[in-house]
N, C-alpha and C positions, 0 to 999 in steps of 0.2 A: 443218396439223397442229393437232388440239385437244386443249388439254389436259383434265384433272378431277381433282376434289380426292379425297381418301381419302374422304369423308364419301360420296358420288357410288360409290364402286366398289364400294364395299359392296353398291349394290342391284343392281349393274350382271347380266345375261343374258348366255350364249353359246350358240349354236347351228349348229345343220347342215339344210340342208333337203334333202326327196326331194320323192317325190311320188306323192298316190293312195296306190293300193292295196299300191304296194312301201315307202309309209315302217316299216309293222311290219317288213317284211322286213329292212329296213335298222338298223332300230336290234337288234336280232335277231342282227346278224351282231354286235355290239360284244361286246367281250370281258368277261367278269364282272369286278368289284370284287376287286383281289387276283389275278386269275390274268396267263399271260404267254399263254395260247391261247385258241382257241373253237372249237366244231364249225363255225362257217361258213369257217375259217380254215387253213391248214396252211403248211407251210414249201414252197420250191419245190419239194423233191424229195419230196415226198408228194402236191402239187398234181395235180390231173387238169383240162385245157387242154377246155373243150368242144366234141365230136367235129362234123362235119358233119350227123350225125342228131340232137345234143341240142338241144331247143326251149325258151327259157327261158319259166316258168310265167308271168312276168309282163316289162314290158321297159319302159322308158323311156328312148327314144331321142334324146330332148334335152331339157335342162334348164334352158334357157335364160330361159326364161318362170319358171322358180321365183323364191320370192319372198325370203330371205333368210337369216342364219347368226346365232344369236343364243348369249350362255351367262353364267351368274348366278355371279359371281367368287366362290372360296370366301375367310372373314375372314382363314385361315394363309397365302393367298395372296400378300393386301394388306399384313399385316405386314411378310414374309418382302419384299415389293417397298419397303413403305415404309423397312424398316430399312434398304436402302440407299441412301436419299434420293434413291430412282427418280421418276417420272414419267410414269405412262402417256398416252398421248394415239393418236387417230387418223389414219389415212394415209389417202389418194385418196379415194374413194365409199364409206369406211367409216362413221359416223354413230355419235353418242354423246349420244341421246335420251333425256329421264326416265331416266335410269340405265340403259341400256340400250343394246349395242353392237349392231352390225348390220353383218354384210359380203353387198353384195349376190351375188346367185349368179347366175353369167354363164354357165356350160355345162356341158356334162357329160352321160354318160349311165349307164344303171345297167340290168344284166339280172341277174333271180333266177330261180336255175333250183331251189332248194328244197332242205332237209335228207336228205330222200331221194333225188334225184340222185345219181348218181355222181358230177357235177362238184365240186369244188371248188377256191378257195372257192366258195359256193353264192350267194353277190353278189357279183356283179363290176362293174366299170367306175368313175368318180368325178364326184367333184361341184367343179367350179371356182368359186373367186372372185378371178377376177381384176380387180387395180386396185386394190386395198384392203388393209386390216390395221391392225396395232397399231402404237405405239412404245415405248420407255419410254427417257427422260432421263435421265443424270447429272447432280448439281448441280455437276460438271466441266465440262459438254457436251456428252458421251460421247451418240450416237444411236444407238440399234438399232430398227432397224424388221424389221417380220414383215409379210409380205403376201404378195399370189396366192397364198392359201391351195389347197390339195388334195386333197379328202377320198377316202381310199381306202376304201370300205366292207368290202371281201375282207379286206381287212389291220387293221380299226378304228384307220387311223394316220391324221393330219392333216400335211402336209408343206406349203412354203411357201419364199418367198424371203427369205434374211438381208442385210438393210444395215447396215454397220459403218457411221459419220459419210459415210453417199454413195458408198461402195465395196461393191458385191456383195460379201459374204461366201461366202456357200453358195447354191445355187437347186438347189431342189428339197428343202431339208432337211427331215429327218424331226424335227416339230416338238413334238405332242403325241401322246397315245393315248387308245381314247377303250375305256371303261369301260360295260357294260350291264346292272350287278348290280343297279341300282336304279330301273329304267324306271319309268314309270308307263304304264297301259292309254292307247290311241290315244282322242284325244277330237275330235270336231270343232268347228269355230268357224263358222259359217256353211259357206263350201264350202272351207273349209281343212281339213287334215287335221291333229293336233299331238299330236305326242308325245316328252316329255321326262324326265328322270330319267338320261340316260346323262351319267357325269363323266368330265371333261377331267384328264387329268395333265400332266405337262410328261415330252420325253421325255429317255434317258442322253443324245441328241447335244445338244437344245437345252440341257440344264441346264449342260453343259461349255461349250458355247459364250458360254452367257450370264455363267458363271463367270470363262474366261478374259477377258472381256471389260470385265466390271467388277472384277475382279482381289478375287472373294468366293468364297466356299465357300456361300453363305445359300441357295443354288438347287438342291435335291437333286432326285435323279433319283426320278420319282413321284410328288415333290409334286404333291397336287390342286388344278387352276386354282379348279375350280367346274363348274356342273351343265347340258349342257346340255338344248337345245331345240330339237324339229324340229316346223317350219314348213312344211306343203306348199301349193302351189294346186290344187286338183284338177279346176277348170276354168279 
């Protein structure tokens, strides 16, 4: 586990990767800045389950080959971590380079069947990273780690596994939410695909979790992490 100083997180990236032609699709389905829905999104009992006749417009069926999950830590973040003489650092095959985090992305798959569909949500499926994550320290010794992140694109939720000091807390908790009111247009990088501007919030579970844990109120539900970043390989 590595740690980094506050000077370091400031410049630090987060992100999510797809891939091709469905990362628009994907960052598309995130919910605006301020709201709790989206058109790509609905509750279960509004949901419609894709019938045996519907074809998704586009599909990627394994993700395994993508390249990795990055996001640019917001400064209300850092405070809001530093005032409690936290300490972030990285977990397994996570990486904290130039300012820059990185969880690699191990599997997953993702079908878009489109706005106009009847299905929805109209992205379905997730993007795994297992083996990896964050921590953040007490200057008690208090460890909380966040890893095998889960990115649900239908849902724009990030889910993941909690360790109290090496005791499973939660798996599978619903961790952040992720926000698409401030995209920016798809650019490429050679034959990558990259599109960024969707922010990360913390969610009501993790913010309690993280509350009762360091026994602070400083972690409110909605606080914005920071901004991130999708990374596709398209070949």
């Amino acid at each position: 586990m590595n740690a980094f100083t506050r000077k370091n997180i400031t410049k630090t990236t987060l992100g999510l990767v797809a891939s091709g032609a469905l990362i628009f699709s994907l960052a598309a389905c995130s919910m605006d800045s301020g709201t709790s829905t989206d058109t790509s999104s609905s509750s279960s009992s509004s949901s419609s389950e894709p019938s045996a006749a519907s074809t998704p417009a586009a599909s990627i069926a394994d993700l395994s080959n993508g390249v990795d999950t990055q996001v640019a830590v917001d400064a209300s973040f850092v405070d809001a971590i530093t005032s409690l003489g936290l300490t972030p650092g990285v977990v397994g095959t996570a990486t904290f380079t130039d300012g820059t985090f990185a969880f690699p992305i191990t599997g997953g798959n993702v079908d878009y069947y489109g706005p106009d569909s009847d299905v929805r949500p109209y992205v379905q499926g997730e993007i795994d990273h297992d083996g990896s994550g964050l921590s953040l320290t007490s200057a008690d010794g208090t460890v909380v780690e966040l890893t095998d992140f889960r990115i649900d694109p239908g849902e724009s939720k990030l889910y993941g596994t909690v360790t109290a000091n090496g005791t499973v807390a939660a798996e599978d908790a619903y961790l952040f939410n992720l926000y698409g009111g401030t995209l920016k247009p798809i650019q490429m990088e050679g034959s990558n695909a990259v599109l960024e501007g969707t922010t990360v919030h913390i969610s009501p579970d993790a913010a309690s979790l993280l509350n009762q844990t360091f026994k602070t109120d400083a972690v409110q539900d909605e606080m914005l992490v920071g901004v991130a970043k999708i990374t596709a390989a398209t070949e």
